[in-house]
C-alpha positions as CSV (number, residue, x, y, z in Angstrom):
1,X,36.3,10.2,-54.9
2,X,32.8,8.8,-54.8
3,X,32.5,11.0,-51.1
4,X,33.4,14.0,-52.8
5,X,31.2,13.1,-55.8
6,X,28.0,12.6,-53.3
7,X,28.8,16.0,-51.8
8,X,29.3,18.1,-55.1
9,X,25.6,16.1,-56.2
10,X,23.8,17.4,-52.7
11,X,25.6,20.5,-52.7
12,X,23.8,20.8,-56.4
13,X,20.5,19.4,-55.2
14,X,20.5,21.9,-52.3
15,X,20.8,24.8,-55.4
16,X,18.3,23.5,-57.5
17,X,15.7,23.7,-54.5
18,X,16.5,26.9,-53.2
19,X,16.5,28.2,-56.8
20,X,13.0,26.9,-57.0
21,X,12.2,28.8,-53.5
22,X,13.8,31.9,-55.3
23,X,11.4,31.9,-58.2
24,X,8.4,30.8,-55.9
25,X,9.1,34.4,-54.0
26,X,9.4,36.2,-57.3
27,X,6.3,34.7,-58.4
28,X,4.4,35.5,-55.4
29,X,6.1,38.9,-55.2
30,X,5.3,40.0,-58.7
31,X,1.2,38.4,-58.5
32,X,1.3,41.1,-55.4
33,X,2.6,43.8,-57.2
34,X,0.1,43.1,-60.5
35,X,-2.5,43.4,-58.2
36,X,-1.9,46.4,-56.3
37,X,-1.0,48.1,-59.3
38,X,-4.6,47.0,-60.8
39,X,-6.3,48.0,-57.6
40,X,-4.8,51.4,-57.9
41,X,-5.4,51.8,-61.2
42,X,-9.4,50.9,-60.4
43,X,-9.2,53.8,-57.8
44,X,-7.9,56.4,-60.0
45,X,-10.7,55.5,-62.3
46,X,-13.0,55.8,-59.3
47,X,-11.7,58.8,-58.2
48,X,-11.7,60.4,-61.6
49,X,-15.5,59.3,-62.2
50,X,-16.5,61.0,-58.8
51,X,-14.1,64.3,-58.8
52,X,-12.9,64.9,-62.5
53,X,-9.9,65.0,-64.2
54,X,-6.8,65.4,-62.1
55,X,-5.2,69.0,-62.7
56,X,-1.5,69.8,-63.1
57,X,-0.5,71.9,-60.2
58,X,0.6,75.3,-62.2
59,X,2.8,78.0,-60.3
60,X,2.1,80.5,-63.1
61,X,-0.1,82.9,-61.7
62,X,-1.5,83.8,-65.5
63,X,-2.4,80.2,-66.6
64,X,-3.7,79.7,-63.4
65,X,-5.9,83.0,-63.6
66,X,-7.3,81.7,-67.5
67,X,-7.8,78.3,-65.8
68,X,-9.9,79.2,-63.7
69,X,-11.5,81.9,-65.7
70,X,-12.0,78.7,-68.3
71,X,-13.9,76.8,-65.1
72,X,-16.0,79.9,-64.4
73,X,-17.5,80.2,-68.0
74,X,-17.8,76.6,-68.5
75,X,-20.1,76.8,-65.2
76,X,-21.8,80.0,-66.0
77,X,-22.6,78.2,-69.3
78,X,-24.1,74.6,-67.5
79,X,-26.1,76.9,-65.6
80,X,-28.0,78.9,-67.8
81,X,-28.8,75.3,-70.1
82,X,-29.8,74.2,-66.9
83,X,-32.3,77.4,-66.5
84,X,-33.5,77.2,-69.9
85,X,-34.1,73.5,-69.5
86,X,-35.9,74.1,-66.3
87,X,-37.9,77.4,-67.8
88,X,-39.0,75.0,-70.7
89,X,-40.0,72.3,-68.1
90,X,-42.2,74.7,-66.4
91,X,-43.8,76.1,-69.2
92,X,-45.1,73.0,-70.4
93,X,-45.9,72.1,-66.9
94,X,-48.1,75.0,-66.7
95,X,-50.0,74.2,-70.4
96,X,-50.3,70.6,-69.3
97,X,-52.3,71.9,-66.3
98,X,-54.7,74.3,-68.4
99,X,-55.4,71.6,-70.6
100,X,-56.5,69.1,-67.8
101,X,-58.9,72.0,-66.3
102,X,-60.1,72.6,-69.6
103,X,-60.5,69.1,-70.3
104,X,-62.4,68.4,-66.9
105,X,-64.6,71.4,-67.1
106,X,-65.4,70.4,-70.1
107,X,-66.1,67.1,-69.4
108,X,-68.0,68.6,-66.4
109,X,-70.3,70.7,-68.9
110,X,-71.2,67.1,-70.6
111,X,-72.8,65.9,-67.2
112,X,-69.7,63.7,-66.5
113,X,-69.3,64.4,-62.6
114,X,-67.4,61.4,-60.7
115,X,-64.0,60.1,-62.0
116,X,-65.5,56.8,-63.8
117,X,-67.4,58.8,-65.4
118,X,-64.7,61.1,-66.9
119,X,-62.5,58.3,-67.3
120,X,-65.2,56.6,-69.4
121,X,-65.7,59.2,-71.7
122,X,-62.1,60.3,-72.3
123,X,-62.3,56.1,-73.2
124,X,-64.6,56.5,-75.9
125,X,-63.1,59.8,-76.9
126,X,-59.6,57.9,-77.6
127,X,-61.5,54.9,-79.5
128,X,-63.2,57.7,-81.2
129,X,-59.9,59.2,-82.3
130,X,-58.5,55.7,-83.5
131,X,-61.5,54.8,-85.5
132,X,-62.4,51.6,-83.0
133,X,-65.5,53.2,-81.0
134,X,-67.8,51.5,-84.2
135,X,-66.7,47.8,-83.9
136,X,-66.7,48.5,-79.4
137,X,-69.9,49.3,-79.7
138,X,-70.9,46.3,-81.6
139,X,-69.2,44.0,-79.7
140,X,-70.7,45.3,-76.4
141,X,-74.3,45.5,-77.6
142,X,-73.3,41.9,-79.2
143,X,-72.9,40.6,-75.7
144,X,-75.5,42.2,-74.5
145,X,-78.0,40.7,-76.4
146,X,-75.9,37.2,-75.5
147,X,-76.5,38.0,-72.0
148,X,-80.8,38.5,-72.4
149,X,-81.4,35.2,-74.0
150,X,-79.2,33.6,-71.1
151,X,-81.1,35.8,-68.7
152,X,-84.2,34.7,-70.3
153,X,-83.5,31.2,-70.7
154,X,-82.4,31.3,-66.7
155,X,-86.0,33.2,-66.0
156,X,-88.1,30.7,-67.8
157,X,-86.5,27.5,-66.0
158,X,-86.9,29.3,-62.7
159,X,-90.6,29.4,-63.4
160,X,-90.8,26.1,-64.0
C-alpha cells in the first residue's frame, strides 16, 4: 500500500511540474505575441504618418470616380494656398529689398561709405528711435573725459 501510495505521490509531483512547464510556455508564448502585436501596431502608425490614411478598396466605379475627384480638389486647393503663400513671400521679399537700397543710398548720400560706417549710423538711428541716444552719448563722452585725465596723468609721469 505505501508502494502504491509513493507512486500515486510522484505520479502527482511529475503533474504539478509539467503543469508549471505548461504555464511557463503560455507565458512566454503570450509576452511574444503582446509584443508583436505592439510592434505592428507602431508600424501602422509609422506607415500612416509617412503615406496617409489607409483607403478601403471600393469596386464601385462611381464612389471610386467622387474619391478621387474629392483627392483632386483637395490638391488643387493645397496648391493654390501654397501659390498665394509663395506670391505673398515674394512680394515682401521684393519691398524688403527696395527698402535696404533705399536705406543704403541713403545712408550713402550722408557720407557713410564702408559697412562700419553704415552700421554705426543705423546704431544711432535705433537708439534714436528708442529714446537712448541722450544718456549713450553721455556716457561715452563721460569716459572719454575719464580716459584724458588717465592719459594726462600717464604723460606727466613719463616726463618725469
Amino acid at each position: 500500500m505505501a508502494n502504491q501510495k509513493q507512486k500515486e505521490k510522484k505520479k502527482k509531483q511529475r503533474e504539478k511540474i509539467a503543469h508549471q512547464r505548461v504555464l511557463k510556455r503560455r507565458e512566454q508564448l503570450r509576452k511574444e505575441r503582446k509584443l508583436q502585436s505592439q510592434q505592428e501596431a507602431v508600424w501602422e502608425l509609422e506607415y500612416e504618418a509617412k503615406h496617409g490614411k489607409r483607403m478601403p478598396i471600393v469596386n464601385d466605379p462611381l464612389v471610386a470616380a467622387m474619391q478621387e475627384d474629392t483627392r483632386r480638389k483637395k490638391a488643387q486647393a493645397q496648391l493654390e494656398r501654397n501659390l498665394k503663400i509663395l506670391e505673398a513671400l515674394e512680394a515682401e521679399m521684393l519691398q524688403e529689398q527696395a527698402n535696404r537700397a533705399e536705406v543704403n543710398k541713403s545712408l550713402e548720400a550722408e557720407g557713410h561709405l564702408s559697412i562700419k560706417e553704415k552700421m554705426d549710423a543705423l546704431h544711432k538711428m535705433a537708439l534714436e528711435k528708442q529714446g537712448l541716444a541722450k544718456p549713450l552719448q553721455e556716457a561715452q563722452e563721460q569716459y572719454l573725459a575719464e580716459h584724458q585725465e588717465e592719459e594726462i596723468v600717464v604723460d606727466s609721469t613719463e616726463n618725469e
